[in-house]
C-alpha positions in Angstrom: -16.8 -17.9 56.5 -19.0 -21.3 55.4 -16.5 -23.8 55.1 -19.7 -25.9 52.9 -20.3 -22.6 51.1 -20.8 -24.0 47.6 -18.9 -21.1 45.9 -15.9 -20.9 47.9 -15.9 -25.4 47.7 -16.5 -25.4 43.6 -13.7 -22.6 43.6 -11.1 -24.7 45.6 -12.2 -28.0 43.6 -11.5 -26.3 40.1 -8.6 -24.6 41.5 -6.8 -27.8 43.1 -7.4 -29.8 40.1 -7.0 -27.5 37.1 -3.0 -27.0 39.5 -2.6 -30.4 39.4 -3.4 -31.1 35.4 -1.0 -28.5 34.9 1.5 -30.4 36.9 2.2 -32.4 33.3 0.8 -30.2 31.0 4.3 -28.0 30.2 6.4 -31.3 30.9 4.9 -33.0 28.3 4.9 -29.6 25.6 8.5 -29.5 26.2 9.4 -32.8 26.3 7.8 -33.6 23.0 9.9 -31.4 21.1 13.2 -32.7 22.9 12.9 -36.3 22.0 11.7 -34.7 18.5 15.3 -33.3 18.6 17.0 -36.1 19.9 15.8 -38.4 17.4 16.6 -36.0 14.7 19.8 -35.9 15.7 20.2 -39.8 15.7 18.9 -39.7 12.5 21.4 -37.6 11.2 24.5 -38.1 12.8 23.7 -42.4 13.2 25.5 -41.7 16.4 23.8 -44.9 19.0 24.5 -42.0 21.5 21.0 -39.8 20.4 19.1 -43.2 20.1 19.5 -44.1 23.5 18.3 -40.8 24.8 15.7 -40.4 22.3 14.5 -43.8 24.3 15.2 -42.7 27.2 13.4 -39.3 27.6 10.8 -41.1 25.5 9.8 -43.2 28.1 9.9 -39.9 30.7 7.7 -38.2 28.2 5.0 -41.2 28.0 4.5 -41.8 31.8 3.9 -37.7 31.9 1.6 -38.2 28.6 -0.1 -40.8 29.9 -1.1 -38.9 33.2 -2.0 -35.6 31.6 -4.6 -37.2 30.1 -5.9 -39.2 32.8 -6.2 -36.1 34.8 -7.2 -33.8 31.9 -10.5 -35.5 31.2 -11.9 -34.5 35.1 -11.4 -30.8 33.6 -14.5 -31.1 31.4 -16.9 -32.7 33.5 -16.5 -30.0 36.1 -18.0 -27.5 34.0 -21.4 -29.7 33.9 -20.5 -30.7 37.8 -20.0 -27.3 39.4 -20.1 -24.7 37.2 -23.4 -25.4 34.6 -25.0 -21.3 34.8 -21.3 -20.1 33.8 -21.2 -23.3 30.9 -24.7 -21.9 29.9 -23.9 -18.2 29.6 -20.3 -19.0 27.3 -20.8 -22.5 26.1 -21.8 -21.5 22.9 -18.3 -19.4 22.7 -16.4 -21.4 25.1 -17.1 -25.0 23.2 -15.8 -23.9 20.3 -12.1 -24.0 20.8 -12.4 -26.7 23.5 -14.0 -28.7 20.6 -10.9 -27.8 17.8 -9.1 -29.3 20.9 -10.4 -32.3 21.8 -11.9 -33.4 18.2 -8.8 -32.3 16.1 -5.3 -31.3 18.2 -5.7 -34.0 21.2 -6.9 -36.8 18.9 -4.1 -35.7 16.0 -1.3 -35.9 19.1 -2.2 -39.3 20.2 -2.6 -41.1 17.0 1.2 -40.1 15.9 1.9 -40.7 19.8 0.6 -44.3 19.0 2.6 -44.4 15.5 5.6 -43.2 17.2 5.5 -46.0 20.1 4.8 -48.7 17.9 6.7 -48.0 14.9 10.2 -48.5 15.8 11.2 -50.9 12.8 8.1 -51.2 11.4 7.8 -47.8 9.9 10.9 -46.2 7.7 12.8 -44.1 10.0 12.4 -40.7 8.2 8.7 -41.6 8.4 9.2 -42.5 11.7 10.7 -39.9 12.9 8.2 -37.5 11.3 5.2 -39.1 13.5 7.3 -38.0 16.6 7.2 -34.3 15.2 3.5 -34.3 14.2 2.9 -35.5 17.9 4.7 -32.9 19.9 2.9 -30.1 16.7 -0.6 -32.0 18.3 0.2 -31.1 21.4 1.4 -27.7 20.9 -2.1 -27.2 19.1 -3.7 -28.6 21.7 -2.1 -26.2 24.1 -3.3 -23.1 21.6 -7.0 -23.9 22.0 -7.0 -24.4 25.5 -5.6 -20.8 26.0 -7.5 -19.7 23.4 -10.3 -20.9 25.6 -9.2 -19.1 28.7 -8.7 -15.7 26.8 -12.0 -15.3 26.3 -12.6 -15.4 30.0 -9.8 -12.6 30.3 -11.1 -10.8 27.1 -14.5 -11.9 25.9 -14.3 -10.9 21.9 -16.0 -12.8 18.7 -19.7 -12.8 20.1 -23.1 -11.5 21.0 -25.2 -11.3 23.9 -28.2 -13.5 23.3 -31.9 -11.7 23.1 -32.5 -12.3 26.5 -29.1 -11.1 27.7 -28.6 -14.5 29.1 -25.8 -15.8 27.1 -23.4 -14.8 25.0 -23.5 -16.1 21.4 -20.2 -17.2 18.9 -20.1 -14.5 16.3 -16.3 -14.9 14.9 -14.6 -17.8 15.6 -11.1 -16.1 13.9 -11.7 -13.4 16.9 -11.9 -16.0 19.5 -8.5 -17.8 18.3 -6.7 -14.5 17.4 -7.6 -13.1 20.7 -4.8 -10.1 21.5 -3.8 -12.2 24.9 -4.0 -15.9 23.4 -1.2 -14.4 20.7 1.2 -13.1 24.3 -0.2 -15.9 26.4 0.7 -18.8 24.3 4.1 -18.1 23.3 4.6 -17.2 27.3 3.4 -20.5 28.0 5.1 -22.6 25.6 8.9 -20.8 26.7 8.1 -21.6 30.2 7.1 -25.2 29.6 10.6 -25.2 27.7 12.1 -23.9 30.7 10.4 -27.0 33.2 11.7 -29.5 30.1 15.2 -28.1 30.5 15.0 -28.5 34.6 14.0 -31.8 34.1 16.6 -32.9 31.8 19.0 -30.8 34.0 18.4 -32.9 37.0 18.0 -36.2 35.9 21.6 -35.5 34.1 23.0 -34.7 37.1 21.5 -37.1 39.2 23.4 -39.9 36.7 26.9 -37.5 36.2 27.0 -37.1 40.3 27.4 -41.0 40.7 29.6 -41.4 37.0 27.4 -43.2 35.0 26.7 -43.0 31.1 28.8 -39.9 31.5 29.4 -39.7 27.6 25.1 -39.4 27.0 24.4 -37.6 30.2 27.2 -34.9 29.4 25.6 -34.1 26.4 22.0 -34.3 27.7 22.8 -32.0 30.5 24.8 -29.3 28.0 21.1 -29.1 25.8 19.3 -29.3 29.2 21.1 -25.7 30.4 21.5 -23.8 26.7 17.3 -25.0 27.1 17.3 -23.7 29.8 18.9 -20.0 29.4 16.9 -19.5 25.9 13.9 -20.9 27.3 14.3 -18.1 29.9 15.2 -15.4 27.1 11.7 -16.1 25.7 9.4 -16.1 28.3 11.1 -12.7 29.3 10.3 -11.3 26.4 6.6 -13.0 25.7 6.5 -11.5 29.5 6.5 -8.3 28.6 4.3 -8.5 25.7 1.7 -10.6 27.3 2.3 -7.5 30.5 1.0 -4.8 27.4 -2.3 -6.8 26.5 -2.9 -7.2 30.8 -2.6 -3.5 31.0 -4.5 -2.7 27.8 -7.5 -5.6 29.0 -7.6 -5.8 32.5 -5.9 -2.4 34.6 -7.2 -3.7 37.8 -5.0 -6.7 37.2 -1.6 -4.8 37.0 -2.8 -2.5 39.6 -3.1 -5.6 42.3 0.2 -6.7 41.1 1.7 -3.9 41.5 -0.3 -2.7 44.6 -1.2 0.4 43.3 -4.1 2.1 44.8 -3.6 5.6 43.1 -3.4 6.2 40.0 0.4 7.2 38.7 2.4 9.0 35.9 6.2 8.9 35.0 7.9 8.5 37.6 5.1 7.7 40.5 4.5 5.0 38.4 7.1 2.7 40.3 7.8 -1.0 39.9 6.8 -2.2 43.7 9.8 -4.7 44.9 7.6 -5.2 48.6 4.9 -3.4 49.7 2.8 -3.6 52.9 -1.1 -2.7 52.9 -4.0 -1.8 55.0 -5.7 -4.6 55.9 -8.9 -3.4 54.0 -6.5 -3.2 50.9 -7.4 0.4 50.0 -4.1 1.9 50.9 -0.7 1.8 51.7 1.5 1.8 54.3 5.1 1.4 53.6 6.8 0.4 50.2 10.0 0.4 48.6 9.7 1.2 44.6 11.9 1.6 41.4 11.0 4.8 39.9 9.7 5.0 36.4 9.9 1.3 35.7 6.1 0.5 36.3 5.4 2.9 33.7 7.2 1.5 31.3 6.7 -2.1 32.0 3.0 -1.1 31.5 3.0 0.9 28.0 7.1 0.7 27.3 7.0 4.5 27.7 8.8 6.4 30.5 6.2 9.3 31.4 2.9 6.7 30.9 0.4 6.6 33.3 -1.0 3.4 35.5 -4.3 3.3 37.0 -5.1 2.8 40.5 -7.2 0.0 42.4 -9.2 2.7 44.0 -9.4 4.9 40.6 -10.4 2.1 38.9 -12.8 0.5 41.7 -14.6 3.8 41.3 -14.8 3.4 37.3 -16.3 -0.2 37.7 -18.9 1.0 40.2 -20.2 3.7 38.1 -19.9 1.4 35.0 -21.6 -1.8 36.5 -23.7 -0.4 39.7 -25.8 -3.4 40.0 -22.5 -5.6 40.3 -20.9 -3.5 42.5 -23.4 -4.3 45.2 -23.2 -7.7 44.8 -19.2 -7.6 45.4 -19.7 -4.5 47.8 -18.3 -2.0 45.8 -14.8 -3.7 45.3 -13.7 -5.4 41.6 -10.2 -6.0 42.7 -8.9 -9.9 43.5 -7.0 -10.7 46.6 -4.3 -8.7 46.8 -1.6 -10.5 48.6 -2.3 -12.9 45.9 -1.8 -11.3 43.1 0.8 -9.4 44.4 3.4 -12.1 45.8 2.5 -15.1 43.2 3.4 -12.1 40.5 6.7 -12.0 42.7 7.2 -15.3 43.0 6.6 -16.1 39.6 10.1 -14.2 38.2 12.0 -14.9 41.4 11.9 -18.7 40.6 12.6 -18.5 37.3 15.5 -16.2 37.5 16.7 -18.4 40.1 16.6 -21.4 37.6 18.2 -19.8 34.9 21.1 -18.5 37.2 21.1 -22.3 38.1 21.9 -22.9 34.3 24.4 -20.3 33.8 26.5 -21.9 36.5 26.1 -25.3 35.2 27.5 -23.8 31.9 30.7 -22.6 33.9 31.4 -25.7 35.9 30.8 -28.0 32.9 33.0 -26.0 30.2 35.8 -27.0 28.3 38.9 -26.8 29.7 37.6 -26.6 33.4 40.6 -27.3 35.5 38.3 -28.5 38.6 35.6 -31.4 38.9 32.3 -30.7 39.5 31.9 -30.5 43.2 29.2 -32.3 44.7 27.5 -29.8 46.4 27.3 -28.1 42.8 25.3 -31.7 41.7 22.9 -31.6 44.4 22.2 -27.9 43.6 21.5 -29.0 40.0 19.7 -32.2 40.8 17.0 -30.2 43.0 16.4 -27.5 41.0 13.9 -29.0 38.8 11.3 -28.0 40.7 12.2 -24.3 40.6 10.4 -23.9 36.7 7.5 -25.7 37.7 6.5 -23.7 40.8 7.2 -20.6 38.5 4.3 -21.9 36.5 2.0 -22.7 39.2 2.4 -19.8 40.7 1.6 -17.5 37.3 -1.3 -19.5 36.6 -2.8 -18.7 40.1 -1.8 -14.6 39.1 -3.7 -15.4 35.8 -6.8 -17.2 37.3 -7.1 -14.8 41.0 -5.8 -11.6 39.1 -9.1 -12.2 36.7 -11.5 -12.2 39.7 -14.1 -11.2 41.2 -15.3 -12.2 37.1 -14.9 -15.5 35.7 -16.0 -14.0 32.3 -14.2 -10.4 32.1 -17.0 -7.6 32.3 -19.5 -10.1 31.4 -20.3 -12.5 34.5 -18.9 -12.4 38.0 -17.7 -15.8 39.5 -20.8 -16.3 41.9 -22.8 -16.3 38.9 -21.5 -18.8 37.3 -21.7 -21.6 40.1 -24.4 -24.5 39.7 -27.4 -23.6 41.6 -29.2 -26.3 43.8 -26.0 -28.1 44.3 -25.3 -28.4 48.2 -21.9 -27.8 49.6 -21.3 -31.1 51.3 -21.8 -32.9 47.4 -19.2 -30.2 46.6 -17.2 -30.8 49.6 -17.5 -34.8 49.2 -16.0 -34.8 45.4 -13.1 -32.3 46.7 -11.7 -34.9 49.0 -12.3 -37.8 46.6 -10.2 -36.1 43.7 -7.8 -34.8 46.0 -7.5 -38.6 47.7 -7.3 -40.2 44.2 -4.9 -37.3 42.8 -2.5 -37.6 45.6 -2.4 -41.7 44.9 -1.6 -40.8 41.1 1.1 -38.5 42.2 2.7 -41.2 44.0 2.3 -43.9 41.0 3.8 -40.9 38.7 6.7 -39.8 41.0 7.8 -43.3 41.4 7.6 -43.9 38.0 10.1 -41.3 37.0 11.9 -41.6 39.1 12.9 -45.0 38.7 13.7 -44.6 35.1 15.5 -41.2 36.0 17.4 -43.7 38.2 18.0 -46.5 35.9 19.1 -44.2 33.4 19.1 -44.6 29.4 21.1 -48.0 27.9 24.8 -47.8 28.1 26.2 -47.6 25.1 27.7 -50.6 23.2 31.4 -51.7 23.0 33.1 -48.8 20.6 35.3 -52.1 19.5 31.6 -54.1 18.5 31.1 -54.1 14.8 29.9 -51.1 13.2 26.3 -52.9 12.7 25.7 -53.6 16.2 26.9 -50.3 17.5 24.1 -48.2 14.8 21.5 -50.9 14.9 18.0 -49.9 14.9 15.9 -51.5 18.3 14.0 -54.1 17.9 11.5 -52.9 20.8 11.2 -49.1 22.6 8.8 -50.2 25.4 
C-alpha cells in the first residue's frame, strides 16, 4: 500500500474532517430545539426556574454553534482541494441543495441566532422567544439540504447525463429534495441528534445532582433529558427501519455487507447475522450465528422475502458495468468488517444509552425510598458519549457501505479524486487540519465543560419580592 497514494490520503482527509464536523452538528440540531422548549416554558409558566436553564443550555448551545461553523466551512473547500473531477461530474446537481443551504437555511439560522443573543430586553419576549424557534427551524433546514445533498450520491435522481457523458446535469430539483432516502435519512438523523441532546443534558445534570447543587433546576433538566432520551430512541428505531427499506430497495450490496451475506437468501435463510466470521478474501463464510427469518423481514417487512448476496450481486454489477469491474477487479462490495461491525456498533450504543435512561427514570421517581447511589451518577455522567459514537459510527456505515462509488452507479470514488495533485500536498494539509482540529477540540472541551461545571444561576431567595424573583435579565452573555 502507498502511504502518499493521493486516493487513499484525500479519502482519510475528507473522512477525518467530515467525523469531526459532525462532532457538533447533532449537538447543536438538538440543542436548538431544547432551549426553544425551555424558554417556552419560562414564558408560560414565569417560573425563574426555565429562565435560568434556557441561559444555561444557551450558552452550551452557542460554544457548539459557534464551532460547527468554524469547522463546517473546511467542508466546501475540500471539494475544489481534493476532489475537483467528482465536483465536475455532479456540481451542477450537487450545488444545488448545498446552495438552498448555505444562501437560505445557514444564513436564516444565524440571523435569528444573532436576534436571539442580543435581544434579551430589547425585543418583546413573545417576539423574542419566536427568533429562538426560527433559529433551531434554520438549522433543522439546514440539516435537510445537506442530506439532501448526500442522497444523491446514495441515489442519483432529478438529472441527465451531459452530451459528452461527462457530467450529470440538474433536471428536477423537487426530485433531488424528495429523494426516497433524504425522506428516511433525515428524520433518522434528526431522532438521533435528539438522542446526543438528551445525553448531554443527562450528564451535565448529573454531574451537578452528584455533588447537590441547583438540585431544584437540575432535577427537572435531567427528568426532560431521559423522557428525551427514550422517545428520541423510539424514533430513530422506527426512521431505522424505514430508512433500512430504501437501503435495500437502492443499494442491495449495502445490506448484504451489513449483514455479511454472500449468497443470496429466502424466508428463513434470510437470517439477521448477530457475529459472523469471513474468509479473508471476503467471498465466503466461515462460521456465523443467525436469527432466522428476521433479515427478511428487516429488508422488505415480509417473512418469506428474499435478500441478495455479495457474490450474487458482485456478479450482477460485473455484467452490468464490465468496464468498471476491471478497474475495482471485479468486486463492488465496500470493506466488510466495516460495514459489518459499525452497523453493529451503531444499535449496540444506542440501546445501551437508552437502557441508561430507563434506569435513570427508576432511580429518580417519585416516591423512591433510596438515594441515588453514586456509582448510578457516574454511570449517568459518562454516558454522554454513548449517542455520539452511535452516530459516528452510522455515518461511517453510510459513507464506506456506499463505496467502491462516490456517486451510486454513476462514478466510482477513484474517479472522482483531483488529478495532478501529489500525495505529499495531500498528506501535508491532513496533518495541518488534524493539528489545528485537535487544538479546537481542546478550546471546545474546556469550554463546556467549565460552564457544565459552573452550572446555570441559582435561583433567587423564594422570600425576595415577586419582581426580583420573575425579572427579565438584563444581559445573557
Amino acid at each position: 500500500m502507498d502511504l502518499l497514494d493521493p486516493l487513499l490520503l484525500a479519502r482519510w482527509q475528507f473522512g477525518l474532517t467530515t467525523l469531526y464536523h459532525f462532532l457538533f452538528v447533532p449537538l447543536t440540531l438538538g440543542m436548538s430545539f431544547t432551549v426553544a422548549i425551555f424558554q417556552t416554558c419560562w414564558f408560560r409558566t414565569a417560573n425563574v426556574k426555565w429562565l435560568h436553564l434556557t441561559r444555561f443550555f444557551g450558552k452550551i448551545f452557542l460554544i457548539n454553534f459557534a464551532m460547527g461553523v468554524v469547522t463546517g466551512i473546511v467542508q466546501e473547500f475540500q471539494f475544489g482541494m481534493n476532489w475537483s473531477d467528482y465536483s465536475r461530474f455532479v456540481g451542477d446537481v450537487f450545488g444545488a441543495p448545498l446552495a438552498f443551504e448555505g444562501l437560505m437555511a445557514f444564513f436564516f439560522e444565524a440571523t435569528f441566532i444573532g436576534l436571539w443573543i442580543f435581544g434579551w430586553d430589547r425585543l418583546p419576549k413573545a417576539l423574542h422567544l419566536a427568533t429562538i424557534w426560527i433559529a433551531a427551524i434554520g438549522a433543522t433546514l439546514s440539516a435537510y439540504f445537506i442530506l439532501a445533498a448526500n442522497a444523491f450520491m446514495q441515489n442519483p435522481v432529478g438529472y441527465q447525463m451531459s452530451a459528452d457523458g461527462r457530467r450529470a446535469e440538474l433536471t428536477d430539483i423537487g426530485a433531488v429534495l424528495s429523494n426516497r432516502v433524504v425522506l428516511a435519512a433525515f428524520p433518522h438523523t434528526m431522532f438521533a441528534a435528539f438522542m446526543f441532546t438528551a445525553g448531554v443534558i443527562i450528564s451535565v445534570s448529573a454531574w451537578q445532582l452528584a455533588r447537590r447543587r441547583n438540585e431544584v433546576m437540575m432535577r427537572s433538566s435531567l427528568r426532560f433529558g431521559l423522557w428525551a432520551m427514550i422517545i428520541a430512541f423510539a424514533g430513530t428505531f422506527l426512521s431505522g427501519d424505514q430508512l433500512g427499506l430504501q437501503m435495500v430497495a437502492t443499494q442491495p450490496m449495502k445490506m448484504a455487507a451489513a449483514e455479511a451475506l454472500f449468497h443470496t437468501a429466502c424466508g428463513a435463510d434470510a437470517s439477521f447475522s448477530v457475529f459472523t466470521l469471513g474468509t479473508p478474501d471476503g467471498t465466503h463464510e466461515l462460521f456465523s450465528i443467525r436469527i432466522p427469518y428476521l433479515l427478511a423481514f428487516l429488508s422488505e417487512h415480509d417473512f418469506s422475502a428474499c435478500v441478495e448476496g455479495i457474490n450474487d450481486l458482485n456478479a450482477q454489477y460485473a455484467q452490468q458495468w464490465p468496464d468498471l469491474a476491471q478497474q475495482v477487479d471485479g468486486s463492488f462490495a465496500p470493506t466488510l468488517w466495516i460495514t459489518y461491525w459499525a452497523f453493529r456498533w451503531m444499535m449496540g450504543l444506542g440501546g445501551i444509552a437508552v437502557l441508561v435512561a430507563i434506569a435513570g427514570l427508576w432511580f429518580t421517581r417519585k416516591g423512591a425510598k433510596r438515594e441515588v447511589p453514586q456509582w448510578a451518577w457516574r454511570i449517568a455522567i459518562w454516558s454522554y458519549p454513548l449517542s455520539l459514537l452511535a452516530i459516528l459510527v452510522g455515518w461511517v456505515f453510510t459513507e464506506m457501505g456506499r463505496q467502491p462509488w462516490i456517486v451510486f452507479s454513476l462514478m466510482l470514488t477513484q474517479d472522482g479524486v483531483s488529478p495532478g495533485v501529489p500525495g505529499w500536498t495531500v498528506l501535508i494539509s491532513l496533518i495541518s487540519f488534524t493539528l489545528i482540529y485537535a487544538a479546537l477540540a481542546v478550546v471546545e472541551v474546556g469550554l463546556i465543560i467549565r460552564t457544565a461545571k459552573k452550572g446555570p444561576d441559582p435561583l433567587p431567595d423564594p422570600d425576595a419580592p415577586a419582581a426580583d424573583r420573575h425579572e427579565t435579565p438584563t444581559t445573557v452573555y
